[in-house]
C-alpha positions as CSV (number, residue, x, y, z in Angstrom):
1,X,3.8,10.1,-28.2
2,X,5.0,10.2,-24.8
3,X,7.5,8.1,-23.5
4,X,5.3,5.4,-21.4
5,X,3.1,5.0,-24.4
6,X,3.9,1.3,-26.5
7,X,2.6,1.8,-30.2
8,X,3.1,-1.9,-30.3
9,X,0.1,-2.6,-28.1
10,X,-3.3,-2.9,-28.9
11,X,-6.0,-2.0,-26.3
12,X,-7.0,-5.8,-26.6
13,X,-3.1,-6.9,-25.8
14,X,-2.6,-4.6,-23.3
15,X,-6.2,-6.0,-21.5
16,X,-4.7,-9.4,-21.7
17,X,-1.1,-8.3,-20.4
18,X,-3.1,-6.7,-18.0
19,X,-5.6,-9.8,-16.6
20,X,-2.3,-11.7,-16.6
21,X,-0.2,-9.7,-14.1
22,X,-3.7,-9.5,-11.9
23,X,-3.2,-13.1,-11.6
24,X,0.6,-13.2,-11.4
25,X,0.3,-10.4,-8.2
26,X,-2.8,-12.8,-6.8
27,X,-1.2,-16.1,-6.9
28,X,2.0,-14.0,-5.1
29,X,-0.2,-12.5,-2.4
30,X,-1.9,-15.5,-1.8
31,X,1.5,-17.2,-1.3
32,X,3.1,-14.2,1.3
33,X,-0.3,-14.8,3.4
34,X,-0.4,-18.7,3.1
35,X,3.5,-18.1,4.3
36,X,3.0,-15.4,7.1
37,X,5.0,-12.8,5.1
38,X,4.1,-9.0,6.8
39,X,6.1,-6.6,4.8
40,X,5.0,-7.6,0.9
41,X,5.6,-3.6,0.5
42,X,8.9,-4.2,0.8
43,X,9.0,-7.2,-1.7
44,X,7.0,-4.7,-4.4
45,X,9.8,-1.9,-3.7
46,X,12.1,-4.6,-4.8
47,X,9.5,-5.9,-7.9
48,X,9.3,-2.1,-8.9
49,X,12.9,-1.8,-9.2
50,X,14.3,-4.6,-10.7
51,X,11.1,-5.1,-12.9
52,X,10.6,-1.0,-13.4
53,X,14.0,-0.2,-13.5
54,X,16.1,-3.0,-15.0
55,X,13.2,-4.8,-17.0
56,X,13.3,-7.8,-15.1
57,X,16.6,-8.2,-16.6
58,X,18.3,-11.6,-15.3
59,X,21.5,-10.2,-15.7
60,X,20.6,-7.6,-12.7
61,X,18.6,-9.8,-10.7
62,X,21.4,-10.9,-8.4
63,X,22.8,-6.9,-7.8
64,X,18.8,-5.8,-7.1
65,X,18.5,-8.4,-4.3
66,X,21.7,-8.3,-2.9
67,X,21.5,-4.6,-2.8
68,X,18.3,-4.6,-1.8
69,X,19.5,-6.7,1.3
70,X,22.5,-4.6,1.8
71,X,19.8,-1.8,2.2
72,X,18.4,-3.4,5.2
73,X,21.7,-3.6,6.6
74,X,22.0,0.3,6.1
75,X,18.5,0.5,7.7
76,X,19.5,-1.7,11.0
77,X,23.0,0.6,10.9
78,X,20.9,3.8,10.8
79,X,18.6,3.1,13.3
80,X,21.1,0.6,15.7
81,X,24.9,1.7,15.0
82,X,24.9,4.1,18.2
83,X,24.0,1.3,20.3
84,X,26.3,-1.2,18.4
85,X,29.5,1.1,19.2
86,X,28.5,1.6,22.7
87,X,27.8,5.6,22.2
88,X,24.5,6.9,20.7
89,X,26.1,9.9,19.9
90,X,28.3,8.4,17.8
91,X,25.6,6.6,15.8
92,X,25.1,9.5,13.2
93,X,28.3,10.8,12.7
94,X,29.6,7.2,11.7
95,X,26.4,6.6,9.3
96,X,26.8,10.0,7.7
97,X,30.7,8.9,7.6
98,X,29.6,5.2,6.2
99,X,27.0,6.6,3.6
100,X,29.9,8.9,2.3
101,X,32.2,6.2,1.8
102,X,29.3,4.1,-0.2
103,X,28.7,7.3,-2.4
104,X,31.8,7.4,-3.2
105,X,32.2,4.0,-4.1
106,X,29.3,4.2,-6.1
107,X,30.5,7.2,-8.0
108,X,33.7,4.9,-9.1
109,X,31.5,2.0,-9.5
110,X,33.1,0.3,-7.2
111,X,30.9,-2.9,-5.7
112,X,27.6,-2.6,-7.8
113,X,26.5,-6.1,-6.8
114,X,25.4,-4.8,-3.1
115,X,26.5,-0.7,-3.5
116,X,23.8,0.2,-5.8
117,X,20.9,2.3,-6.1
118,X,19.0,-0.5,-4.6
119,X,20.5,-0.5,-1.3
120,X,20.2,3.0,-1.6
121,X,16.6,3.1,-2.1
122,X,16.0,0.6,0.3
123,X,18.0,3.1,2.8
124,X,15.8,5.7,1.4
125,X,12.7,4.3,2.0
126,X,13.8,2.6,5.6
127,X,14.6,5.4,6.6
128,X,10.9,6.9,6.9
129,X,10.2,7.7,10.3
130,X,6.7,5.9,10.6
131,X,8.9,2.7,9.4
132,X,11.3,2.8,12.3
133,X,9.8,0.2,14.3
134,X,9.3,-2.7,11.3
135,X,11.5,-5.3,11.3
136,X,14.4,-5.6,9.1
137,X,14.0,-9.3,9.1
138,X,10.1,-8.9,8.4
139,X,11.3,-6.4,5.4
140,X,13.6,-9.1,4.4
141,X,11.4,-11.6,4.6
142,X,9.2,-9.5,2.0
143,X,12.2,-8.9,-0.4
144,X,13.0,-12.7,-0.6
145,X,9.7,-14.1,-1.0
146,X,9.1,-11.4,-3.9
147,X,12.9,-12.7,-4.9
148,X,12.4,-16.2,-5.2
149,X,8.5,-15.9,-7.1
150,X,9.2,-13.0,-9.4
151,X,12.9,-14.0,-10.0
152,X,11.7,-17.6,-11.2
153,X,8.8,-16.1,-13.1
154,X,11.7,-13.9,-15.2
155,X,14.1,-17.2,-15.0
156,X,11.5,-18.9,-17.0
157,X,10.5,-15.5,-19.3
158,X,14.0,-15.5,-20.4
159,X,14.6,-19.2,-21.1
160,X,11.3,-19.3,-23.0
161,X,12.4,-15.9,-24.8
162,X,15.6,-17.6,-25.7
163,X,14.3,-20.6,-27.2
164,X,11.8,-18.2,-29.3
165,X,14.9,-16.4,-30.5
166,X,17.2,-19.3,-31.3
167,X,13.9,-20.9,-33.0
168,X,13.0,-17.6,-35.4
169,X,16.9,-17.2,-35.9
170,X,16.8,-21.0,-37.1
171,X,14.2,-20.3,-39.7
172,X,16.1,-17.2,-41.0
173,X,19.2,-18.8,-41.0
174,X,17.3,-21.8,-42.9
175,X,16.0,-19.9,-46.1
């Protein structure tokens, strides 16, 4: 069995799992164009991360936005920090010098709230040449709206998951 494959599933829950993230990802598009948002890419990167990656884990909810906003900061600083110290020459050298010092920190793990592999991919992905001329605020724009929808939708998951768990641990606990 390979490891994306969930034995769990039946073809008829996995069709309804299905129809009801269709309608989840809808209702939020619909919302990012009723609201003028640009950049929903950006506001997926962050969904596939924190929902990929951490399982829309509450507990890493608040390090996979911050980070993923500290990431736009490292985008402005890669494209802008030349201008911002007065020498464009100096602009790589101090990034390179900057990114080092986050690595590092990262290797200690040292300041995972913003310092984390969501900043970084954030970096890594802002960094694309043919995305040089977005806006960091239209990115960030994306990443909050995506925030705020799919962080509530996993608020409410987990509170309704609790409840389940204190009810079925209620009725062990009961016999």
């Amino acid at each position: 069995m390979s490891q994306n494959e969930n034995p769990a599933l039946s073809p008829q829950l996995a069709l309804g799992i299905l129809a009801a993230v269709i309608v989840i990802l809808l209702i939020f598009i619909g919302l990012v164009v009723l609201t003028g948002v640009t950049e929903v890419w950006a506001g997926f990167l962050f969904l596939l991360y924190w929902g990929g990656i951490h399982k829309l884990n509450m507990e890493e909810y608040a390090p996979a936005f911050i980070g993923a906003l500290f990431g736009l900061v490292l985008i402005y600083l890669a494209h802008h920090l030349g201008e911002l110290v007065g020498n464009p020459d100096l602009g790589l050298p101090l990034f390179l010098t900057l990114i080092c010092v986050l690595v590092y920190f990262q290797i200690l793990g040292k300041l995972h709230t913003f310092n984390n592999l969501a900043a970084m991919l954030f970096l890594t992905v802002g960094t694309i040449p043919q995305l040089a001329e977005i806006s960091v605020i239209e990115m960030g724009k994306g990443i909050v709206a995506s925030a705020l929808y799919f962080g509530a939708l996993g608020w409410i998951g987990a509170k309704l998951a609790a409840k389940k768990q204190a009810a079925s641990e209620q009725l062990t606990n009961g016999k």
